[in-house]
Each structure stands twice: as C-alpha cells, then as structure tokens.
C-alpha positions in Angstrom: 13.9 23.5 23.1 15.5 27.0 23.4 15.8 29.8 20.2 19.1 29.2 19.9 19.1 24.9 19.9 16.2 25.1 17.1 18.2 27.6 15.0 21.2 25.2 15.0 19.1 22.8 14.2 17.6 24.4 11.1 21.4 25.3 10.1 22.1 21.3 10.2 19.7 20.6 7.3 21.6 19.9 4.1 20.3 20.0 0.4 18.8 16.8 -1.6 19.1 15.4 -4.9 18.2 12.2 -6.4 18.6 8.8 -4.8 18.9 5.9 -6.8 18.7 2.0 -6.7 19.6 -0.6 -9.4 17.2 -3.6 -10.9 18.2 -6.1 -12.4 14.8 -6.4 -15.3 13.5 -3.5 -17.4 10.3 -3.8 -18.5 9.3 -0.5 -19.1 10.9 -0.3 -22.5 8.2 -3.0 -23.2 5.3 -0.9 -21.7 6.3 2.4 -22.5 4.8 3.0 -25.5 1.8 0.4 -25.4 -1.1 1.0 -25.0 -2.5 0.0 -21.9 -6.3 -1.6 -21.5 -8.1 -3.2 -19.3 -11.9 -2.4 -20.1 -12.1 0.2 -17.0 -13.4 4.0 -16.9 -10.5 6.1 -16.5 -10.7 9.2 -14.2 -9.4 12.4 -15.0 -7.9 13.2 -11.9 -4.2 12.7 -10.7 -4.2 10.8 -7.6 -1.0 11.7 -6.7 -2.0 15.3 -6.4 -4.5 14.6 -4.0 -4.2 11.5 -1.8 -0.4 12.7 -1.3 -1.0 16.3 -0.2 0.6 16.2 3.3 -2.7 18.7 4.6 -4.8 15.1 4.9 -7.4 17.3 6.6 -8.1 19.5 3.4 -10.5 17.6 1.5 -13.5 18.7 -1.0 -16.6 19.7 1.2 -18.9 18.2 -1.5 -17.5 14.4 -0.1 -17.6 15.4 3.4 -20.7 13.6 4.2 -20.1 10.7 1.7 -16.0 9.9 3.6 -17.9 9.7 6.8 -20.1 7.0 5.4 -18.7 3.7 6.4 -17.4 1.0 4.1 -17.3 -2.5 4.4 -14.0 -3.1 3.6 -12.4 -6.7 3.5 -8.4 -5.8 4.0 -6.5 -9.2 2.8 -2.6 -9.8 3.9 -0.5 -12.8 4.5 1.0 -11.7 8.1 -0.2 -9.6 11.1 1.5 -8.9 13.9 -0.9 -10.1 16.4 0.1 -13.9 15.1 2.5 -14.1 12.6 5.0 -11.2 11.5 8.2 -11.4 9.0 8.6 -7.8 8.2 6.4 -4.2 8.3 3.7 -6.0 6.5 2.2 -7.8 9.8 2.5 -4.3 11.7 0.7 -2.0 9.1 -1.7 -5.0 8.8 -2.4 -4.8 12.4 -3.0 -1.4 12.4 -4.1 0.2 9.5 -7.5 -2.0 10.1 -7.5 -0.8 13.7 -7.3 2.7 12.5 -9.9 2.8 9.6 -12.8 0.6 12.3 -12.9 4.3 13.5 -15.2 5.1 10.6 -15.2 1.7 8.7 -16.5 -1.6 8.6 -13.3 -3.8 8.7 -12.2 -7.4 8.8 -9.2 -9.0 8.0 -8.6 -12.0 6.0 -5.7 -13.7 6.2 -4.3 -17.8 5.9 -5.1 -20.3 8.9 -1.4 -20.6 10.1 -0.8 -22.9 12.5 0.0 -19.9 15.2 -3.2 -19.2 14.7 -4.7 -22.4 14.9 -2.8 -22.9 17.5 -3.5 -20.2 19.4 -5.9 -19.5 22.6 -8.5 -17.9 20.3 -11.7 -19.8 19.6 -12.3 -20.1 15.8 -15.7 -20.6 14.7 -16.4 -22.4 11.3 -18.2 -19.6 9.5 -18.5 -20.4 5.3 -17.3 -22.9 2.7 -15.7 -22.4 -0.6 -15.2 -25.6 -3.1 -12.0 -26.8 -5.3 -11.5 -24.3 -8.2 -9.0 -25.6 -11.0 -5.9 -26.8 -8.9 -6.7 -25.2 -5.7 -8.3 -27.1 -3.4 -11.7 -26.8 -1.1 -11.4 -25.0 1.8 -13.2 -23.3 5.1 -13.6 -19.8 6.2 -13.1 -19.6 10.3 -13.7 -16.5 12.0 -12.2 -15.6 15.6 -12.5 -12.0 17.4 -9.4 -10.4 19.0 -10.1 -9.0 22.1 -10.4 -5.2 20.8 -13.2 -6.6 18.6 -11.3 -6.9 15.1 -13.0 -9.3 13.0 -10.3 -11.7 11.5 -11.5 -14.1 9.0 -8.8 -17.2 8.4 -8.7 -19.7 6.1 -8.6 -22.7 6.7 -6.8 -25.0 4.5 -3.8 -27.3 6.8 -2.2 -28.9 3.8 -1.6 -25.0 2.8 -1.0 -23.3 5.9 -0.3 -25.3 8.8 3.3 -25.8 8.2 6.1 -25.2 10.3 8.6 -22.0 9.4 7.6 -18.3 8.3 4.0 -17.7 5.4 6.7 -17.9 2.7 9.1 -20.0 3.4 11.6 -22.1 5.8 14.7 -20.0 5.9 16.3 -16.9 7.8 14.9 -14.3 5.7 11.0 -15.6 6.2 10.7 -14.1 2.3 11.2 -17.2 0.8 14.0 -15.3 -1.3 18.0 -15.4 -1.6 19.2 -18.4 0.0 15.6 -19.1 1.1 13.5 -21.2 -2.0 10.3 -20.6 -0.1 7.6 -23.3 -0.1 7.7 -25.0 -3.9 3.5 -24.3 -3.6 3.6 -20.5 -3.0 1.7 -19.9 -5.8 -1.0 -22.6 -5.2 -1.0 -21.2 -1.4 -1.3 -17.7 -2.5 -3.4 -18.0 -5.6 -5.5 -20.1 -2.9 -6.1 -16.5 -0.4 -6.7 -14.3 -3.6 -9.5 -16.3 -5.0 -10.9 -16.9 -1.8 -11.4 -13.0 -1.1 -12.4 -12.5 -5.0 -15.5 -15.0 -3.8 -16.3 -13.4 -0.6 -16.3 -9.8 -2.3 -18.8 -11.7 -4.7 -21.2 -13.1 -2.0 -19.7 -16.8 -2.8 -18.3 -17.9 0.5 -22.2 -18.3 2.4 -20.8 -15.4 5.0 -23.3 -12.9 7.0 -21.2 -10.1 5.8 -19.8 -9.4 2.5 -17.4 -6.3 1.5 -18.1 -3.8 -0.6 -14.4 -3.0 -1.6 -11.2 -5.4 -1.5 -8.6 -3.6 0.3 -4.9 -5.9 -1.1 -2.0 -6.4 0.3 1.4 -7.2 -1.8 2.3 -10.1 -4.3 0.6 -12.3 -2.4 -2.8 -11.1 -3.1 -1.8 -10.1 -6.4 -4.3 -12.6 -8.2 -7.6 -11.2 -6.2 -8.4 -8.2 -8.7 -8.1 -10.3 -11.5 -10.3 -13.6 -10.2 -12.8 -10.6 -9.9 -12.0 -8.7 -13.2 -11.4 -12.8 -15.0 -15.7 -13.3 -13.3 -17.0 -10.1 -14.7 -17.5 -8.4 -11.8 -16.5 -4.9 -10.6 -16.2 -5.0 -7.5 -13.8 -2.2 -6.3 -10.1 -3.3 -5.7 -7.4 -1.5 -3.7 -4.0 -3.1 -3.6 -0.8 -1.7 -2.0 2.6 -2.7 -3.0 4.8 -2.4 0.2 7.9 -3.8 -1.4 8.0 -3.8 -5.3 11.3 -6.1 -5.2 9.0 -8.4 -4.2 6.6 -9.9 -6.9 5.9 -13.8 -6.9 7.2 -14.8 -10.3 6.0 -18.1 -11.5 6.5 -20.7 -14.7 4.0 -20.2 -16.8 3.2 -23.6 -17.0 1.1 -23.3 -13.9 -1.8 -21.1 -15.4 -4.2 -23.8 -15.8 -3.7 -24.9 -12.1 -4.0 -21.4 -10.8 -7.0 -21.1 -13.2 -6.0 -18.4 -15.2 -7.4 -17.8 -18.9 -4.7 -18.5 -21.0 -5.7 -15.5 -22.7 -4.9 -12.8 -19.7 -1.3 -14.3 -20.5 -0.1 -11.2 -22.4 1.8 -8.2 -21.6 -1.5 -6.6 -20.5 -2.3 -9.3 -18.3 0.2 -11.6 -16.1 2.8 -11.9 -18.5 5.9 -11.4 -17.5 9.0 -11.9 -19.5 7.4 -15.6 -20.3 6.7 -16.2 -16.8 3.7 -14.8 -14.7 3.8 -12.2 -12.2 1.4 -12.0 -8.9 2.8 -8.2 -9.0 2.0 -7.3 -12.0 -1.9 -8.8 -11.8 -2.3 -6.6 -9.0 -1.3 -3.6 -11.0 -3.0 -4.2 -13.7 -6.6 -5.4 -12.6 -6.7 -3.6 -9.3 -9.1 -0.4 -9.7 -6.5 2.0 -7.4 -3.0 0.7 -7.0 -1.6 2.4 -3.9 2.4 2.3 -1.8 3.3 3.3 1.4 4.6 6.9 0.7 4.7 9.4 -1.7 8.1 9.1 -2.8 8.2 5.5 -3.2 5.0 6.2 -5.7 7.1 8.5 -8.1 10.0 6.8 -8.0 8.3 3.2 -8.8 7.8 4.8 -12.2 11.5 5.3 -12.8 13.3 2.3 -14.4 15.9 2.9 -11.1 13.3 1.5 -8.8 10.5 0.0 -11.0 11.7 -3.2 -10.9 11.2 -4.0 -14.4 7.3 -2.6 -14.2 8.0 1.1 -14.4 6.2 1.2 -17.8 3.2 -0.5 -15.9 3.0 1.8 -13.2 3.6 5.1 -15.6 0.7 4.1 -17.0 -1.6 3.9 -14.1 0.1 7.0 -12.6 -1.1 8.5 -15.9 -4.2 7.1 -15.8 -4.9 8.6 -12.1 -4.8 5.2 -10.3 -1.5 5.3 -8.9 -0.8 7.1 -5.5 1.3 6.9 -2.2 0.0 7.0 1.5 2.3 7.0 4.5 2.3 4.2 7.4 2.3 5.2 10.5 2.8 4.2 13.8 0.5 3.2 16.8 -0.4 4.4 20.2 2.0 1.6 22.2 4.5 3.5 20.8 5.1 6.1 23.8 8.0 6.3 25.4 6.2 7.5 28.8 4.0 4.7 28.8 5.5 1.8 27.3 5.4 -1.4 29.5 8.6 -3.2 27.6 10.9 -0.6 28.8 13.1 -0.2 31.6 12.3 2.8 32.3 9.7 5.9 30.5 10.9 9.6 29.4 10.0 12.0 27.4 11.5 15.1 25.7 11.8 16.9 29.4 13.4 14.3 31.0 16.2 12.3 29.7 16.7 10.1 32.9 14.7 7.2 31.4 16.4 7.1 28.5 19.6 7.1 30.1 18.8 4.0 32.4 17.7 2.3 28.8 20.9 3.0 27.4 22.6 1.3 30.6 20.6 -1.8 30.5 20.9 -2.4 26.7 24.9 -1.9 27.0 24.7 -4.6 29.8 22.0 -7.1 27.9 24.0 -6.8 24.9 27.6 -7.3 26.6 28.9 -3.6 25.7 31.6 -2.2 27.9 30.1 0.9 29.5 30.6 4.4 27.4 30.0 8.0 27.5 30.0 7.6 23.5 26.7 7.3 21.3 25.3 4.5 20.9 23.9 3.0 17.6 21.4 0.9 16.7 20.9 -1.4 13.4 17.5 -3.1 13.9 16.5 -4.6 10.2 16.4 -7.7 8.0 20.1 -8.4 7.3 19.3 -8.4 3.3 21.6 -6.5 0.4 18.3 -3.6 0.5 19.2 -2.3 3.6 22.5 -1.4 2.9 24.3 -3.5 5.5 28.0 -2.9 3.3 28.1 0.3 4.0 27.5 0.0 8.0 29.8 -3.0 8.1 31.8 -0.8 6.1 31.8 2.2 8.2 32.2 0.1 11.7 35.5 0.6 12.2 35.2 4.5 12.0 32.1 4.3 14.5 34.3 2.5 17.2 37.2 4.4 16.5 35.3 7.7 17.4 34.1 6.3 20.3 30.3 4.7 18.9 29.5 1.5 19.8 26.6 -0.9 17.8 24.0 -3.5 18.4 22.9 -4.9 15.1 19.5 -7.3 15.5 18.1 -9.2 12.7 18.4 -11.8 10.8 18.5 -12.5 6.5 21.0 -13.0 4.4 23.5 -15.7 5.4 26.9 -13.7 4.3 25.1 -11.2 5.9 25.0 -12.9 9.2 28.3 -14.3 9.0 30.0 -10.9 8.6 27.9 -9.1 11.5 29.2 -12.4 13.6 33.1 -11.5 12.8 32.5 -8.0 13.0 31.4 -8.5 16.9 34.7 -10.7 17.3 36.9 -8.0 16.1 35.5 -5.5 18.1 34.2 -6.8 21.7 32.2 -5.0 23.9 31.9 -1.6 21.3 29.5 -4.3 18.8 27.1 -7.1 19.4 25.4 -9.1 16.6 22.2 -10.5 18.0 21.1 -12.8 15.0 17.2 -12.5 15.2 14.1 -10.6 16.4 12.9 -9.7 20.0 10.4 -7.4 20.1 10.9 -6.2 23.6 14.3 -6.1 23.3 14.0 -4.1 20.2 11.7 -1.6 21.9 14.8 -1.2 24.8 17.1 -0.9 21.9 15.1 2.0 20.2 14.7 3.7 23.9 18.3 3.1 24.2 20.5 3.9 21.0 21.2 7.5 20.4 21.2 7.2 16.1 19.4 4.5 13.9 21.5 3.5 11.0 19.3 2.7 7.9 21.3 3.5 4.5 18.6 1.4 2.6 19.1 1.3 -0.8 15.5 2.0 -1.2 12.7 2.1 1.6 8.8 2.2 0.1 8.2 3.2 3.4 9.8 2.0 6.4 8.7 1.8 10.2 12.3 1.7 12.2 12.6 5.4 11.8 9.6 6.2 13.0 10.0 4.0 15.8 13.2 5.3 16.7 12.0 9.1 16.2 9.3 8.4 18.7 12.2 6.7 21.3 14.5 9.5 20.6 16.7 8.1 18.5 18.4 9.7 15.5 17.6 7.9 12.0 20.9 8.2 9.9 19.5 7.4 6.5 19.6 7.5 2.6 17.0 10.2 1.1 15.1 7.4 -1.0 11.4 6.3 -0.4 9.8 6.9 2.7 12.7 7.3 4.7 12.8 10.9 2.7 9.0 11.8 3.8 9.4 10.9 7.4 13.3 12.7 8.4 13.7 16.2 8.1 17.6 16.4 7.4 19.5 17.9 10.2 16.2 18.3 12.7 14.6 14.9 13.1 17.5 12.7 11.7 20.4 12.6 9.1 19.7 12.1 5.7 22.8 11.1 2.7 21.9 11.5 -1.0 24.4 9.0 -2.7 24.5 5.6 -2.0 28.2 5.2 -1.6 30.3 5.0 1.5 31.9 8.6 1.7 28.2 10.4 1.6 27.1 7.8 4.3 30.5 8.7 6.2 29.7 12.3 6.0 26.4 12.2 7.6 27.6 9.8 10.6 30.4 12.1 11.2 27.1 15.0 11.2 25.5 12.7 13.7 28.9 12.7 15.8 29.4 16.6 15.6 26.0 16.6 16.8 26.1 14.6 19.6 28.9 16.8 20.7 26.9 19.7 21.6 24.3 18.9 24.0 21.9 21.8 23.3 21.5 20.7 19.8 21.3 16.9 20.5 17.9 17.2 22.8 16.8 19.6 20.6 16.7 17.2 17.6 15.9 14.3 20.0 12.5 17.0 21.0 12.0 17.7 17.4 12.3 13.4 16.1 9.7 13.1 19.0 7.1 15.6 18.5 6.7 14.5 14.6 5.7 10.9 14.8 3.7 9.8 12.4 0.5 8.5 13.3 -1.8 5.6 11.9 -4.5 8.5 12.7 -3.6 10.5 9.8 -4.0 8.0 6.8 -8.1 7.8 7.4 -8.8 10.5 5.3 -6.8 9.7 2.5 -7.9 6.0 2.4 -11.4 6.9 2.7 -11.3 9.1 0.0 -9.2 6.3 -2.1 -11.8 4.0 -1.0 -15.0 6.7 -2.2 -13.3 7.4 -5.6 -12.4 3.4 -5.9 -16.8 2.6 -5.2 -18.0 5.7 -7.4 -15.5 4.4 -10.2 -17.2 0.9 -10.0 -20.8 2.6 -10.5 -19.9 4.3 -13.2 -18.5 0.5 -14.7 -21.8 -0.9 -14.1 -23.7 2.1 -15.6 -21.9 2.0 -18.6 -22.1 -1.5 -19.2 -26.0 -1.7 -19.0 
C-alpha cells in the first residue's frame, strides 16, 4: 500500500456512538437491586479488564508457568462443523478445541446425530450413564477425527437420530419463528447437560475425566447446575454466543428434567414463571463468557440483555462476566484455498478477478464493471435483511449488483425471491447454504453487507476480510471489534435506513478510486483474526475458573 492510499484510508474512518437493539422482556428491573447468591467465592478482580485487553500476550509473569500447564477440558456444544452445522456455533466448536489441544487436553462432547452415526467414522462404545428423573439411559461413544480430536457422542436414537437440523425441522435450523423445534428440546438438551455434569464427576466409567466443563449456549445451560444441584464444584465455563437465544420452558417440566423445585426462583431457573436453560447457565456457571468484548458490555444493558441484563450486571460485578473474540482458521487463505477458482493475495488481484467472473456466471448475473455485493447470513429479522432489501434498489441503480445466500425466515425468503424477479441478472437469491460456493462468493464480492441489529460476534466479516471483501456493517457487538471504520470495512451507528445508505454510498465512493480500494482490501486482509490469539485468554479463564474451585472446597472443609 503506498503513503498516500493509507492516509486516505485513515481520512475514511468516521466517529461512533451507541448502537442499539430492542427486546421484547425486561428482567433487569427484577434483578437489579437483588441480591444475587449462589453459595460461591467471589473474586475481586474484573474480568472484563483482563481477559478483554486486546495485548492477549501481556499476562502476569507469576501465572506463566501455571497457563502453560495443560487442562483437561471437556468443551460441550450441540453442532460442529465437521458433522452437523446451523450457524457459527458448529465453526467455533470446530475450532476453538483445535486451537486450545495446542496446550490443552481437549475433547468434545456433543449428541449422536444421525450424521454422525451415519457417517464413515468408527464409533467405539466407551461408558454408560442410567435414566435420571425423565431422561432416559444412554451410551457414551467415542470416535477420533483424523487430526486426532477426541469427540465423545452420545448416544441416545430416540433423542438424536432424527431427521432435520439439532433443534428443529424447519428453514431456520433454530427451532424458532415459524420453526416450533422438536416438542422434546428440553428433554434432549437437559439429556447432554446432565450427561457432561456426570462425566466432569467421574460418573460415566470413562478413562478420562475433565477437570473443567467448557459450555456452549442454551443448550448446555442446565450442566453447571446438575453440578452445583450434586454439590460439587467442579469448575464451569459457559459461553453465550447468542443471548436471543435461551430455551424457555413450562415450568411444569421441572420434575422431568429433575430439577429441585426449590432452584425455581429468581436466583435459580425462574423465569417470568417459566424456566430458562439461559439463565441456569448464568447463574451456576463459575465464569460466564461471550464471543467479544462489546457484546459483553452491552449484554448488561436492558437494549441487548434480553430480559437478563440485571443477571449479567451482577456477574459482570462480581468479576465472572467477560468477552473473548472468535476467530478464524488457517483454511481460510485466499492463496491456498482449494474451493476457489482461483488464489490471490493483496499483490495480485487477478485471482480475485476470475472469482468475481465465475460467481457472476454461477449465479446468472449479467457481466459488470460495478461492485459486487455479497449477503451471506441466516435470512432472520437480527440480520437486518429490511434494510438491505430496502436499500436494493439504490445498489442496482448505481451500478452494484447482489447475491443473497441463506436461508430463515419464510417472509424473509419470499421477499429475497421477488426481489431477484424485479431485478434480473444485477440479484440472485440462492435460498440455502453451500459452503464452497460461499467461499467463491467471499473471494468474489467486493463489500459484505451485514447491518445486524446486534452481532455477539460474527464470523462473515472476518471471512470476507480475509477474501478481500469489504464488511459494510452496523457498529454493535463484535462486528465493532473486528472492522476498523473506513480501513478494513464500513461501519453505520444507527440502525435506520439513511445511516445504512450513507455508508453504502462510502463503500461506492470508495470503490471509485482504485488506490484506496486495494489499499483497504490490503489492510481487511492483513488483520484477520486468528483462532491463535484466544489461547491465552482462555487459559487464563480456565486457571482463574480451577483456582476459584479450590478455594470452594477449602472453604467448605
């Protein structure tokens, strides 16, 4: 990049206020002045002030030899790429235990679906656990992916081994919207978190057992507490990647799930007279942890706490509340990934030229000297879909074209379907997910829409970043950590169509001037984020999470 490209580029960046995002439940009035207990030591340090320090390399000496003893860490999740994915979930999960087997000893736990069962991995029989209250017997399998990850499934095929996504039959694989999920979620569910709780406790007849539960989402919710509810204190880590997210039940089900009836308070799973997977998480987990630091300030905010901002103030308060970035992994290199057509880099633009042509011919777009855009998301009200449906018409106008993938929402769907047949060959709605055809398409586009509402951390920027293509995206959540405005990627501070306007029509001017384009394209390249770089922070979560547990146990001899 030349002096003067890079100077333009730092004259792009634009100032940033406060983003915002509705819910429709407020329970931090609720919470807000309780007090909150749940019989554990609480540490005097601010997480937030250390674990979200972007130097992840400055850490205190005295732990140095203690982070670089290994863990055996058991990370539980309902999806993983190398089987079954829905959303970001299945690629962290895929990762994240890739990237801490450097200096950990991980396995994965996740349900026997049938792609797994299904699938041309052996799975060995390894440990039994019986009934408990309404959730029924079950075995533990074990199979080894071919890079030597440990995966431990359960197997239970009246739970698991059912046609459609983990949640749920319908478009959005969430099991949300138009999509009831599976009417057993929480007997499923319920079914994975007590099975971890008894394999952190030595209960499943296993070779190995963890010293720390590493949890992932709702789904898991119930694991800390199984734990907490048998009077154990064993360490917990749970990570919310999507707070909107939070498997609400009737309450009527406690006794089935095998729940004390007297954890069913506003300090427990209560939840406006249902029970919340969510909120068990929160409260019996020994760190609670999200995917970047912004999300993990602005969870506390009734704007994006979905109803448990008083929850999380509290453990923010309490030092146990704290954000680490995802990342991305090594396949993602534009000069040596195998699903393109053909590799760049920041030198030479010729590759991603040729994977512009070929996805304007996949796609049946007219050929174009104008930029191209790329929407690559679940089709769901969160990612802001209005506004780019919205804004369409101005995009083709000024010469953009767009290839929306993804699928969600019905209405969604329906209107990225018309919008195609208004405007032929400048956009194409491909309804559904293809990962190499989303790789071309990041290799491809020129700018990544993304005007989520909120983001906790998001991975199609980072992606695109990497491919050299622009992220055009509201300053909320992750999306705010990962794009420097006006060098990596465009960034609008008001959700509402004229602010969204103003930074496509930034992205345009852009484009416009050559110099300045590349240089941005260099800059969006260079600053990928790695998984590489969460190690240290999760090891030192993980340390702080085991030394809190001995203290526990000291104090209650």
């Amino acid at each position: 990049m030349g002096d003067v490209a890079l100077s333009e580029v730092a004259n792009v960046k634009s100032m940033s206020d406060e983003s915002m995002v509705e819910n429709d439940e407020k329970e931090g009035p609720r919470l807000k002045d309780a007090p909150f207990t749940d019989n554990q030591v609480i540490p005097r340090q601010h997480l937030n002030q250390t674990v979200t320090n972007p130097r992840y390399d400055i850490i205190d000496r005295r732990h140095n030899d203690k982070l670089d003893s290994p863990q055996r860490i058991l990370f539980v999740t309902t999806e993983i790429t190398d089987f079954v994915k829905v959303g970001g979930l299945g690629d962290v999960s895929s990762a994240l235990p890739r990237a801490l087997a450097a200096h950990h000893d991980v396995r994965v736990l996740i349900p026997a679906y049938r792609e797994m069962v299904q699938s041309d991995y052996d799975i060995v029989t390894v440990g039994h656990l019986p009934a408990f209250a309404g959730l029924p017997a079950c075995d533990i399998g074990q199979l080894t992916c071919r890079d030597g990850l440990i995966v431990y499934v359960l197997l239970c095929p009246e739970l698991y081994e059912r046609e459609g996504t983990p949640y749920g039959t319908g478009s959005s694989g969430y099991g949300d919207g138009q999509d009831e999920g599976w009417n057993d979620n929480d007997i499923r569910f319920a079914r994975l978190s007590r099975a971890a709780a008894d394999i952190a406790l030595g209960k499943a007849n296993l070779d190995w057992q963890p010293q720390l539960l590493h949890l992932n989402d709702w789904a898991c919710g119930l694991a800390p507490a199984y734990v907490h509810w048998q009077g154990h204190s064993i360490p917990t880590i749970f990570t919310i990647h999507n707070l909107a997210y939070q498997g609400v039940f009737d309450a009527s089900r406690l006794a089935l799930l095998g729940i004390p009836y007297d954890a069913f308070n506003i300090h427990g799973v209560e939840y406006y007279g249902d029970l919340s997977f969510m909120k068990a998480g929160i409260v019996y987990a020994s760190q609670v942890t999200t995917v970047s630091a912004t999300y993990a300030q602005e969870i506390t905010t009734p704007k994006f706490g979905c109803g448990l901002d008083g929850l999380l103030r509290c453990k923010a308060e309490q030092g146990r509340l704290s954000g680490i970035p995802n990342g991305i992994d090594d396949s993602w290199d534009p000069r040596t990934d195998s699903h393109l057509i053909q590799a760049f880099s920041s030198n030479d633009w010729r590759g991603k030229r040729a994977n512009a042509d070929y996805v304007r011919r996949h796609f049946g777009l007219t050929p174009s000297q104008g930029p191209l855009f790329a929407v690559i998301s679940r089709m769901v009200h969160q990612k802001g879909l209005d506004l780019t449906i919205e804004a369409a018409k101005a995009i083709v106008h000024a010469g953009g074209q767009i290839v929306f993938m993804g699928c969600g929402e019905h209405h969604v769907e329906e209107a990225l379907r018309k919008l195609a047949i208004r405007f032929p060959g400048a956009i194409t709605a491909y309804i559904g997910f293809d990962e190499y055809q989303a790789r071309c398409l990041f290799a491809g586009s020129d700018f990544l829409l993304m005007p989520s509402r909120f983001e906790p951390c998001g991975l199609s920027q980072m992606y695109a970043q990497r491919f050299g293509s622009l992220p055009i995206a509201h300053r909320t959540g992750g999306l705010a950590d990962t794009i420097e405005d006006g060098v990596t990627g465009f960034l609008f501070d008001d959700m509402q169509f004229g602010s969204y306007m103003h930074a496509i029509q930034r992205a345009f001017a852009v484009y416009k001037s050559t110099d300045l384009f590349n240089a941005m394209r260099g800059a969006a390249m260079t600053g990928r984020y790695h998984w590489k770089q969460s190690i240290v922070p999760y090891s030192k979560l993980y340390l702080q999470a085991l030394e809190q547990a001995g203290n526990e146990a000291a104090l209650a001899q």
